[in-house]
C-alpha positions as CSV (number, residue, x, y, z in Angstrom):
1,X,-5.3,-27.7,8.8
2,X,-5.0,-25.6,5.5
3,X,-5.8,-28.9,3.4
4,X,-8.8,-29.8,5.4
5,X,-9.9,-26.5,5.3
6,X,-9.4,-26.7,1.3
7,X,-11.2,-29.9,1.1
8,X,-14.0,-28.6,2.8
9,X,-14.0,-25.9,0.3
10,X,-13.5,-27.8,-2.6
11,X,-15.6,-30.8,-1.7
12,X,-18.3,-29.4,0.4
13,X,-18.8,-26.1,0.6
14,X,-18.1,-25.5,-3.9
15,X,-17.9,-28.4,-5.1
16,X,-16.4,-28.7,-9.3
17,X,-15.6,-25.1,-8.8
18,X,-19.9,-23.9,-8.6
19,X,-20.5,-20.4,-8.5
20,X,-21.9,-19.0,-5.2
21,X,-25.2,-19.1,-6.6
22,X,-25.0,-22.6,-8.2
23,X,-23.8,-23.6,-4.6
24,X,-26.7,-22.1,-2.6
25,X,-29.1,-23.3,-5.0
26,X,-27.7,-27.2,-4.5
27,X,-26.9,-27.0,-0.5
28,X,-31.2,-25.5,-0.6
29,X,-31.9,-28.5,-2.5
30,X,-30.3,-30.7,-0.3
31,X,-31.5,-29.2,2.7
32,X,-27.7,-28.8,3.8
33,X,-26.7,-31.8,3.4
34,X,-23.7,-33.1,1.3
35,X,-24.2,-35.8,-1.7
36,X,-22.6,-39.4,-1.0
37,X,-19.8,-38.3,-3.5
38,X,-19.0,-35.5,-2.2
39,X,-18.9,-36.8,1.5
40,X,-16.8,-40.1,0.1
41,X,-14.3,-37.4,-1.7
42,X,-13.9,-35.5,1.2
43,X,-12.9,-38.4,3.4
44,X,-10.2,-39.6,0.9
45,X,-8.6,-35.9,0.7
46,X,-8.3,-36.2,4.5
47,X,-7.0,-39.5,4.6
48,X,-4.0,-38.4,1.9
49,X,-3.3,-35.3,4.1
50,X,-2.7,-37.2,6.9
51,X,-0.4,-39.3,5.1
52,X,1.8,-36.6,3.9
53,X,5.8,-36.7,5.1
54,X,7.7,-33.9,3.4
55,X,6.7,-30.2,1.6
56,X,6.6,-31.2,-1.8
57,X,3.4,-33.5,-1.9
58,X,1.9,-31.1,1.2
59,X,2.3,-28.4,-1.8
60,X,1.0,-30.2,-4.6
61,X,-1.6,-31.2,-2.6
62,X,-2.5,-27.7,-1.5
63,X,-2.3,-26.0,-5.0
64,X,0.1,-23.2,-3.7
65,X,1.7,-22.5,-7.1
66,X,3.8,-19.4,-8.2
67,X,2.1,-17.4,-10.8
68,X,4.1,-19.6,-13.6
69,X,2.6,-22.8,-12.1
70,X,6.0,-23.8,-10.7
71,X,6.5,-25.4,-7.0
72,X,8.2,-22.8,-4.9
73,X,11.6,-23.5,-4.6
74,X,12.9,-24.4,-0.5
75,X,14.7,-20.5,-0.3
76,X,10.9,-19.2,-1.8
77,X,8.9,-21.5,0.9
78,X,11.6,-20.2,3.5
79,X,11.0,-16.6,2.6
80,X,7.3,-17.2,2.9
81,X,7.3,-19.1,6.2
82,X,9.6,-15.8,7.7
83,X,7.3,-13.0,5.8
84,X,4.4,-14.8,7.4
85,X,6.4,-14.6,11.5
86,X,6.8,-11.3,10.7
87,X,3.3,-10.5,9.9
88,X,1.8,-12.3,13.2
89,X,4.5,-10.2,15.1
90,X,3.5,-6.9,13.5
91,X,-0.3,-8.1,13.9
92,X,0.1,-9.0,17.7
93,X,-0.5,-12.6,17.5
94,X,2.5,-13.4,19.0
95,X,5.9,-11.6,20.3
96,X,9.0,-11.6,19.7
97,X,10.9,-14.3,22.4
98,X,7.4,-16.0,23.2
99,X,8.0,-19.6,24.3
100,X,5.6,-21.7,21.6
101,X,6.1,-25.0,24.0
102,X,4.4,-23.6,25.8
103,X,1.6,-22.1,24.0
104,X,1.5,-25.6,22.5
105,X,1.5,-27.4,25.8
106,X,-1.7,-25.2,26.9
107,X,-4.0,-26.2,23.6
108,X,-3.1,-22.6,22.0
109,X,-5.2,-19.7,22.3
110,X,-9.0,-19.5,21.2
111,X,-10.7,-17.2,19.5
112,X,-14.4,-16.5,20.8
113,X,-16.9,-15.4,19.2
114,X,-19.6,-13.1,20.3
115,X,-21.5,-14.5,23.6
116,X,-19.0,-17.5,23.4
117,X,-16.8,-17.5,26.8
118,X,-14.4,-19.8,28.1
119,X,-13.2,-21.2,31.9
120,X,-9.8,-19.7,33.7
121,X,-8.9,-22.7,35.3
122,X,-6.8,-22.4,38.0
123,X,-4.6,-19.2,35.9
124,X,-4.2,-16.9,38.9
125,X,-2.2,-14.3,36.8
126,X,-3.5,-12.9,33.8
127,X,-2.1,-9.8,31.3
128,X,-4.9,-8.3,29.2
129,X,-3.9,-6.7,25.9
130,X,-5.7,-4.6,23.6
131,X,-4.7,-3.2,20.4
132,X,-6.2,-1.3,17.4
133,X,-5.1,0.3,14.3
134,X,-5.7,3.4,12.5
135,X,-6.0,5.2,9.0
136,X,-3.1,6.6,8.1
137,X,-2.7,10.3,9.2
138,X,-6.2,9.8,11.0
139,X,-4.6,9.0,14.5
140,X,-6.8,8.4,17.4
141,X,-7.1,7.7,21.1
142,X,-9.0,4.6,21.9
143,X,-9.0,4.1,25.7
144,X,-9.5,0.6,27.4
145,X,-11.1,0.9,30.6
146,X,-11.7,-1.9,33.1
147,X,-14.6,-1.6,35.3
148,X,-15.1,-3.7,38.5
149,X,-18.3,-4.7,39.8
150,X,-20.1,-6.6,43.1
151,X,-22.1,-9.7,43.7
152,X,-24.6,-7.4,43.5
153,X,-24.5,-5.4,40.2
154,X,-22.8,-2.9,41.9
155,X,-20.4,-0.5,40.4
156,X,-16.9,-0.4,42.6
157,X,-14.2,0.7,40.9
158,X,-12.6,1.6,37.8
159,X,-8.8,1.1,35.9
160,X,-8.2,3.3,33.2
161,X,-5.6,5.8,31.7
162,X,-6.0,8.2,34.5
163,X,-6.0,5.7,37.5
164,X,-3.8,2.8,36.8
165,X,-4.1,1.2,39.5
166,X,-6.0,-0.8,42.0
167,X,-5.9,-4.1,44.1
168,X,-4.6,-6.4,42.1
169,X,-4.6,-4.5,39.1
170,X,-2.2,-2.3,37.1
171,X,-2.9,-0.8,33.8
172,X,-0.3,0.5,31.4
173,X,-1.6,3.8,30.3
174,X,-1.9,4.7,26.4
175,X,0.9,3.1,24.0
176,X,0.7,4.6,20.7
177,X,2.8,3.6,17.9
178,X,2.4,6.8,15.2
179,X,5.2,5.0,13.0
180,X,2.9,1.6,12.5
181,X,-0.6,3.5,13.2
182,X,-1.4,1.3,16.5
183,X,-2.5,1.7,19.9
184,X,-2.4,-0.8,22.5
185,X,-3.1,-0.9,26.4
186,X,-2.0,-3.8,28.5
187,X,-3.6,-4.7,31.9
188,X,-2.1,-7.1,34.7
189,X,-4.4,-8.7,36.7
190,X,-3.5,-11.0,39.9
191,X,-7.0,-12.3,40.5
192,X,-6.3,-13.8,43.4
193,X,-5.2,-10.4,44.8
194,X,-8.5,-8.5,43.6
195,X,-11.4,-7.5,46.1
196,X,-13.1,-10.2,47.6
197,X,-16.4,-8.5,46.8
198,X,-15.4,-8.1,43.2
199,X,-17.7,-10.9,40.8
200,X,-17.0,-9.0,37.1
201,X,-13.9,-7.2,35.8
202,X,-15.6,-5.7,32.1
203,X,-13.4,-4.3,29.8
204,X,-14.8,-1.3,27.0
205,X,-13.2,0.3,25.1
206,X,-14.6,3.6,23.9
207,X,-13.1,6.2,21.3
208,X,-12.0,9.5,23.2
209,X,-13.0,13.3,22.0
210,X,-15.0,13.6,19.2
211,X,-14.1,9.9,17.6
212,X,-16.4,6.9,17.2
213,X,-15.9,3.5,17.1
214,X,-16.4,3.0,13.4
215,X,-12.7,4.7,12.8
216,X,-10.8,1.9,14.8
217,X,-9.5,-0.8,12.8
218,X,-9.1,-4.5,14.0
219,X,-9.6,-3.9,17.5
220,X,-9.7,-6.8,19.4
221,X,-8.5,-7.6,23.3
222,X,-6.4,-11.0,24.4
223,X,-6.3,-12.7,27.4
224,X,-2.5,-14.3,28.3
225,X,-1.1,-16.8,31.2
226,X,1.1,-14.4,32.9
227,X,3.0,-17.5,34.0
228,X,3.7,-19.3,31.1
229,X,2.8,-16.4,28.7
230,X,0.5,-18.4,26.8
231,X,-2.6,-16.9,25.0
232,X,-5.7,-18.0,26.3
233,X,-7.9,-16.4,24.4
234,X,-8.7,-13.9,21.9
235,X,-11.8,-11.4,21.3
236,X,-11.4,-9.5,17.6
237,X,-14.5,-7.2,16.9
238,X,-15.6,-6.7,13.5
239,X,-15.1,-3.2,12.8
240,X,-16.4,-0.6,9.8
241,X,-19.1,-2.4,10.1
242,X,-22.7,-0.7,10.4
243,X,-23.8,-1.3,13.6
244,X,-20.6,0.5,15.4
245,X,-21.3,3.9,13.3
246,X,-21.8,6.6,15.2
247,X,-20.8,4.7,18.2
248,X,-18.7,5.9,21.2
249,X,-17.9,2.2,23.1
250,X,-17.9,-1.6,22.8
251,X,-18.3,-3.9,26.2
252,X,-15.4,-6.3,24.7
253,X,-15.4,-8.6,27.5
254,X,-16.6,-10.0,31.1
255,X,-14.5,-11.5,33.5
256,X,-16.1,-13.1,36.1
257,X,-16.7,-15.7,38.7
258,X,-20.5,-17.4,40.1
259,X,-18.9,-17.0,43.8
260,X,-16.3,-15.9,45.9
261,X,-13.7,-18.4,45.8
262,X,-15.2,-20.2,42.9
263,X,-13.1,-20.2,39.1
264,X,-12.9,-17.5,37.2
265,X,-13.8,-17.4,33.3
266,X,-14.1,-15.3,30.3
267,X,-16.8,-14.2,28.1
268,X,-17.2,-12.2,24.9
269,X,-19.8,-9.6,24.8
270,X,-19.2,-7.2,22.1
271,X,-22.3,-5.0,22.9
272,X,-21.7,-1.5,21.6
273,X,-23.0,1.7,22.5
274,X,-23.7,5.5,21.6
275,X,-23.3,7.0,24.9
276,X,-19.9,6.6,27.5
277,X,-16.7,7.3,27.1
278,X,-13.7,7.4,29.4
279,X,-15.0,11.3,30.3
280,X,-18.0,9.5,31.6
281,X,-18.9,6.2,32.4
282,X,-22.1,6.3,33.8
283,X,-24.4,5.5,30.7
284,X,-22.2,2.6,30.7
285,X,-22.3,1.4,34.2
286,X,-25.9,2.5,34.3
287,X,-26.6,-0.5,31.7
288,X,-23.8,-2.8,33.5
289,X,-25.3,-2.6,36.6
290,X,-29.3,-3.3,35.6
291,X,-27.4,-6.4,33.5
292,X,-25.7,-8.0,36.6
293,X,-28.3,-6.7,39.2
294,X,-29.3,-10.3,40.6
295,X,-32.5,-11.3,40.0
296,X,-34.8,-11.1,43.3
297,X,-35.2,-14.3,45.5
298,X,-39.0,-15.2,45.3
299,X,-40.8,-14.2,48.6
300,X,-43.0,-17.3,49.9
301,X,-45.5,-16.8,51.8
302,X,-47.2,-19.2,53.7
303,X,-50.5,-19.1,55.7
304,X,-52.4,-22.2,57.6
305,X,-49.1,-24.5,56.1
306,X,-50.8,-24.0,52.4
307,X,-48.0,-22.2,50.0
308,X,-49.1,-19.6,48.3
């Protein structure tokens, strides 16, 4: 994957090195589209990639030098590969004793992209997990907060820090980590076990006290086979930027089926905004509920058998 990424970088995207401007300036000219060389290039650095048996032609290939220009040596490309599992531990992408056959088995997680959403399948048993960092020395709360909701836009319940429980449902209060600057929240969800009359489970996360969103860094909420403890998907929100100054929540995500019975599946919403928090939720299930209020049936009316 890294040497078709590079070859898309080096033969599509910045081709002989351009600048950024240079680049823009061709891909405008071109309407998008790649030259014949370029294209023809591109192919052949994907065909030798594929080809590749052993580490010293996959880093020659890839251009991952030291700063001398050397090759790394094996114990230098070990003590990579190791800094990089302990990285992905520290950042949450995995943990420590997961079973990878079976995260490989499943496809791997995906990572959506706002509006994008992806089917359940026939999971049963899901853990949520949220987790955010902080400045250091600038600690803050960050709650997650599950609210349920009807077949008709209805608020029903909630699951948050105070209340950690419902049917079907069991949240693990705050978790912070003052050592590592991190929070993180975990929710179990049986959804077989929820309310029949429950359609959405949204999660939000909103900053507590006199916070705002803009202070959390990397927040971002993951949905896991509880079963196999397989990622299924991941949410990350693009924080410091603009649009979440001054802000007090983010809806992260909607879990949801069409029917009672029916599959469930997960979208990304990442809609913020500037009033809510876990001391009050009703600015934000005000909006909730006039998003998932179902949209009147038509009335017909019908006179002397003409439709009107």
């Amino acid at each position: 994957m890294l040497l078709i990424n590079k070859s898309i970088c080096d033969c599509l995207l910045r081709p002989n090195s351009l600048s950024i401007a240079d680049t823009c300036q061709k891909v405008d000219y071109l309407l998008g589209h790649a030259t014949p060389s370029a294209k023809a290039l591109f192919v052949q650095n994907v065909s030798e990639a594929l080809t590749l048996d052993d580490w010293g032609k996959f880093l020659t290939k890839s251009g991952l030098r030291l700063n001398n220009g050397a090759l790394p040596s094996p114990v230098t490309l070990t003590n990579w590969l190791k800094k990089s599992a302990d990285n992905s531990e520290y950042r949450g992408y995995h943990k420590r004793g997961m079973n990878f056959s079976k995260v490989h088995k499943s496809g791997g997680s995906r990572l959506l992209r706002k509006g994008e959403g992806q089917d359940l399948g026939a999971v049963s048993k899901i853990k949520l997990n949220d987790s955010w960092r902080w400045d250091n020395g600038d600690s803050m709360f960050l709650d997650a907060s599950v609210l349920l909701f009807d077949f008709n836009g209805k608020h029903k319940d909630t699951v948050d820090y105070s209340k950690t429980n419902c049917r079907g449902m069991i949240h693990s209060g705050d978790r912070l980590d003052h050592a590592n600057s991190k929070g993180t929240h975990t929710v179990d969800i049986e959804l077989h076990r929820l309310d029949r009359h429950v359609q959405s489970v949204v999660i939000v996360l909103s900053a507590f006290d006199d916070a705002t969103m803009e202070q959390a860094k990397l927040p971002n909420v993951s949905v896991v086979d509880q079963d196999s403890g397989a990622e299924l998907c991941r949410y990350e929100l693009e924080a410091k930027t603009a649009n979440l100054q001054g802000m007090k929540n983010v809806i992260m995500c909607r879990i949801w089926r069409q029917e009672h019975g029916a599959a469930w599946r997960v979208d990304a919403v990442g809609a913020v905004g500037a009033f809510g928090d876990a001391t009050n939720y009703q600015p934000i299930i005000n909006e909730l509920e006039a998003t998932y209020k179902p949209d009147p049936k038509p009335v017909v009316l019908w006179k002397r058998g003409v439709k009107k």
